[in-house]
N, C-alpha and C positions, 0 to 999 in steps of 0.2 A: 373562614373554616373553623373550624372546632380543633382540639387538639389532636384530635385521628385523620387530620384532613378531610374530614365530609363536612358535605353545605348543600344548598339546596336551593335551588333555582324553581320561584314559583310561575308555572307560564302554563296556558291552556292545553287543551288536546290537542295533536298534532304531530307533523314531522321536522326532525330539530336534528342538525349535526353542530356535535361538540368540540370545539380544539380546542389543546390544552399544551402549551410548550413551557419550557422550561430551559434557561441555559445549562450547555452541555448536553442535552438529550434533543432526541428527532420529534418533531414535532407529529402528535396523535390526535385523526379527527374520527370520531364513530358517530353512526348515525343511531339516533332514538327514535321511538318509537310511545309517546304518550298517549294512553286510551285514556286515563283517568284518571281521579284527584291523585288514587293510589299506585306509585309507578314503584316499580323493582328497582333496587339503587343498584347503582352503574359501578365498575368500577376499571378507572383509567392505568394502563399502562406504558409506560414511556420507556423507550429503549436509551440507553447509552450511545453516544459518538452520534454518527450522522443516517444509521439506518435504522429503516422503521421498527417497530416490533412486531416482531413473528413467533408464530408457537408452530414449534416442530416434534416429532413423537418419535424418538430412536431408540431403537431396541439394542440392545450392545450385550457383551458377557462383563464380566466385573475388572476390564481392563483398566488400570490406571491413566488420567491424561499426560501425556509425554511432556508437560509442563513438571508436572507430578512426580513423574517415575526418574525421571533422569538426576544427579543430584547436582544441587548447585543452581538448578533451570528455574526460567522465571518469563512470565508470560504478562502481555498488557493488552487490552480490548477497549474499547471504545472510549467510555469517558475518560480512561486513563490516557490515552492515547493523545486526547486533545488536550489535558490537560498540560502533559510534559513534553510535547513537540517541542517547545521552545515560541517564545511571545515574538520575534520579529521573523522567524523563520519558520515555515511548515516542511518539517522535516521529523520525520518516524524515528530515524536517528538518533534525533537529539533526545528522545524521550528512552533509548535503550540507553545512552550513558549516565541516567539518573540509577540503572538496576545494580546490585550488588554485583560484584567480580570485576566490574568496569571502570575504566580510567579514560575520559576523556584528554586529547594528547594535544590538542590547538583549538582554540576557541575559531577560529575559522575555518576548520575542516568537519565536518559528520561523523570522520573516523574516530575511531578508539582504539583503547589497547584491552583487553580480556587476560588475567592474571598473567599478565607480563607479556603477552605474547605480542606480537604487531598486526595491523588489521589487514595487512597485506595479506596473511594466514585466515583471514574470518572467512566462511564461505556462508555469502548471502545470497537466498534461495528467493522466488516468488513463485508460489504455488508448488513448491517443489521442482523447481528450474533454477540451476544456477544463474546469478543473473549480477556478475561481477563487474558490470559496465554501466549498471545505471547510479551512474555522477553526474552530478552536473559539476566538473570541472577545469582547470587549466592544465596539459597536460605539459610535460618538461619545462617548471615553473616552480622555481623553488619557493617563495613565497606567494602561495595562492590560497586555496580557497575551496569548500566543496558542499554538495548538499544533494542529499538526495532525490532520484528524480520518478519521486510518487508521493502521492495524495495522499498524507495521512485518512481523510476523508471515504477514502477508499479502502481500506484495510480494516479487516474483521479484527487482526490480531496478530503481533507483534512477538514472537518466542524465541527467546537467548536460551541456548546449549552449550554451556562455557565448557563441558566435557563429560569423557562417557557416555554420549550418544548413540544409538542405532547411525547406522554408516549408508544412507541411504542414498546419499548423492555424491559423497564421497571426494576425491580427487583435493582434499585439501587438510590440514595440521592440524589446524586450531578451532577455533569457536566457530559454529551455525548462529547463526540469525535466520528466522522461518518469517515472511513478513506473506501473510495470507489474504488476500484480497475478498469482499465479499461482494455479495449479487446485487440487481439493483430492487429496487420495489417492486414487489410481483400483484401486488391489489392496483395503487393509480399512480399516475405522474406526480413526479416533482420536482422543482427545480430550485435552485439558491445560487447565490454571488455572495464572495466573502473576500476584504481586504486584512492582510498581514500587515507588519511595518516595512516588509520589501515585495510584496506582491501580490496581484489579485488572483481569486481562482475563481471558476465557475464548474458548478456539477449540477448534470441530469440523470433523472431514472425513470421506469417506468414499465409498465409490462408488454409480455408480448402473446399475443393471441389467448387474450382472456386469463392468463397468468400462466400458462406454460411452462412459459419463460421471463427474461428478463433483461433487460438494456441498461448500462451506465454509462455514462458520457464524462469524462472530469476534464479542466485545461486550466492551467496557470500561465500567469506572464508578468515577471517582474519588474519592478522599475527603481529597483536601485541604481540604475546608471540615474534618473533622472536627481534624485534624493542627493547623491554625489554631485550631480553638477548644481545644484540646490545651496548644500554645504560649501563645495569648495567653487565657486564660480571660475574659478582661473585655473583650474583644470582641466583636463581633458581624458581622466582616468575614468575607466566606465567596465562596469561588471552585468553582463544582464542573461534571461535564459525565459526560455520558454518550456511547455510539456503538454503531453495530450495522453490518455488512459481512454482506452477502450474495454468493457467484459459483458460478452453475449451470454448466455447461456441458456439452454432449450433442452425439456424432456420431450424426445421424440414417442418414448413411452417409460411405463412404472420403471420398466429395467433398462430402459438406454438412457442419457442426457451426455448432449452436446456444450459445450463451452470455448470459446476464443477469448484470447484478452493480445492485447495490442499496447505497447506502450513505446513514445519516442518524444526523444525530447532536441532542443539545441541550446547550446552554451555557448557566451561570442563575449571574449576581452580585446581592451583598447588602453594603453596608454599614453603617454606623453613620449614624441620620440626625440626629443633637443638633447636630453644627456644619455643616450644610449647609444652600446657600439652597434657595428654591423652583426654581431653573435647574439643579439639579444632579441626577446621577443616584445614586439611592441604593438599586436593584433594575432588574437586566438581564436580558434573556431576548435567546438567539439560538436559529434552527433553521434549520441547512442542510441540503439532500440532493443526491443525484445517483441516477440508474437510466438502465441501459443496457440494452439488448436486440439483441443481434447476430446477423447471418447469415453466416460464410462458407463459399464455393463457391470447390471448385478443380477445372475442367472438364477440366483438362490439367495436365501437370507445371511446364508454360509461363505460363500464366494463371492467377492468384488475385484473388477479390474478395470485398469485406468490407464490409458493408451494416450499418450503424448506427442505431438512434430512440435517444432521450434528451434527457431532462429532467433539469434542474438548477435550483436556486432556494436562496432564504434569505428567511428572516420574521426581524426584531427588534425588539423593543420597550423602550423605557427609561423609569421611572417615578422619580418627585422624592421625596420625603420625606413628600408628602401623600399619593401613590399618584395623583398624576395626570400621563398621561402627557407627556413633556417631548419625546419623539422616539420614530419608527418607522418602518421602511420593509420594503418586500417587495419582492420580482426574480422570475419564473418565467419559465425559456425552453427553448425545446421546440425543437428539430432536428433532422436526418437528414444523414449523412453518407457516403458511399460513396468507399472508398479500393481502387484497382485495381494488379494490377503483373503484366506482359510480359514475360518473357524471351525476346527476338525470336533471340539470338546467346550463346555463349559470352561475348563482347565488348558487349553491348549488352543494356543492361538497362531499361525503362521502367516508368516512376510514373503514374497519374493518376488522378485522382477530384473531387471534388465537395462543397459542401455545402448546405442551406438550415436556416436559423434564422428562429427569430422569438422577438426579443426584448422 
């Protein structure tokens, strides 16, 4: 190539698809079209993170991004996202304790701390759903461990609101984390396998009825127990987990689209039980979920509304050295959420919505 990146590929008349990847971006293939010696030069574009590149055309008034407006707030998207997840862990997390305000608190936990506060206080959303249970954790386990349980892979973008925020979801002190998921490829299928230093993932996409809509498929499954029993052979210490993400999404028309997204995962510890008492946990089991089912309706250019069900929950169980259990608890909560927005003016922009739970 030249120093503008152009070069020149001399090949007959004809029909030619081009791919062009690059690490850290999604791979881009377009199809040419050569009549003749003299062809119109091309030009490639390549998206950031793991989704394709798409042009979309949004008309908006001169609202600022809530990245933007809020102060202190800071936002990460695609190549960032893979860059600072962390090299042996795929964890979105570990890419928000690299942002200003933040203090990472355990090199083996996901959690943080946000200008002093504890993360017990963070209220972490996905898609605008609280979604305080996806860990993959040990729970009542004083030294353990944790990690998030979604596909960096899968997320559009990653937004810290360490304060002064819009109160949109509410019920919590401290810091938002907004971790937004995107669609999958609405032109063709694709598919990829990708190894970490503790675990493998695989994600699918692809469209659906001509591009409509749109399907993503992600799952991981770790093998650090095996890595451990690798290292320490005369162990029997083993950490491992699994996850699976689901996001449909369909325009049933201009002004309606549907979306569901599905995520559940399992976490399972095992130790040595020769030095432990009867109080102690020596095999762990966690399962958390989350599923979403959406409606939104845009009746006018001016009014948008976004109708929500979901369910969220966690099962754990912890067993002693006899196999009798020492602790367990379960959570299941069901809600509907409906989030509305008015452009009454150039000048005047309105929020509002609603929710009901039951916890």
């Amino acid at each position: 190539t030249d120093a503008d990146g152009r070069f020149t590929l001399p090949v007959p008349p004809g029909i030619y698809t081009i791919a062009a990847s690059l690490i850290g971006y999604a791979i881009a293939r377009v199809n040419v079209i050569v009549r003749g010696a003299e062809s119109p030069p091309i030009v490639l574009r390549l998206a950031e993170g793991a989704g394709t590149y798409t042009e979309r055309v949004t008309v908006v008034g001169a609202r600022p991004e809530e990245s933007q407006a809020v102060p202190g707030a800071a936002a990460l998207h695609g190549g960032e996202l893979q860059n600072l997840r962390g090299v042996m862990l795929d964890d979105p997390l570990r890419a928000v304790q690299m942002l200003p305000s933040t203090t990472a608190t355990d090199d083996f936990y996901s959690e943080f701390a946000v200008r002093g506060s504890a993360f017990r206080h963070v209220n972490l959303t996905v898609d605008g759903i609280s979604a305080r249970y996806l860990m993959h954790t040990v729970n009542d386990v004083v030294d353990g461990g944790s990690i998030a349980m979604i596909n960096s892979e899968t997320l559009g973008a990653v937004t810290l609101l360490p304060g002064s925020y819009p109160e949109r979801t509410g019920r919590r002190i401290g810091t938002e984390v907004d971790l937004l998921t995107r669609e999958g490829n609405r032109q063709r299928f694709s598919g990829r396998a990708g190894l970490s230093g503790t675990s493998a993932t695989f994600l699918a996409e692809g469209p659906i009825n001509g591009g409509r809509g749109s399907w993503l498929i992600s799952a991981r499954r770790s093998y650090l127990d095996y890595i451990l029993k690798k290292i320490y052979p005369d162990t029997n210490l083993a950490f491992g987990f699994s996850d699976a993400q689901t996001k449909l999404v369909y325009d049933l028309s201009v002004r309606n689209q549907l979306h569901v997204i599905l995520l559940g995962g399992r976490a399972a510890f095992s130790r040595p039980s020769e030095d432990l008492d009867l109080d102690d946990t020596a095999s762990a089991t966690s399962t958390p979920w989350l599923a979403i089912a959406g409606w939104r309706f845009t009746p006018s250019p001016a009014v948008s509304l976004t109708q929500r069900a979901y369910t969220r929950g966690i099962n754990f169980e912890n067993r002693n050295p006899g196999g009798v259990r020492v602790s367990s608890g379960g959570s299941t909560d069901v809600g509907w959420r409906m989030d509305g927005s008015y452009l009454a003016s150039p000048h005047a922009f309105v929020e509002f919505g609603g929710d009901v739970e039951r916890l």
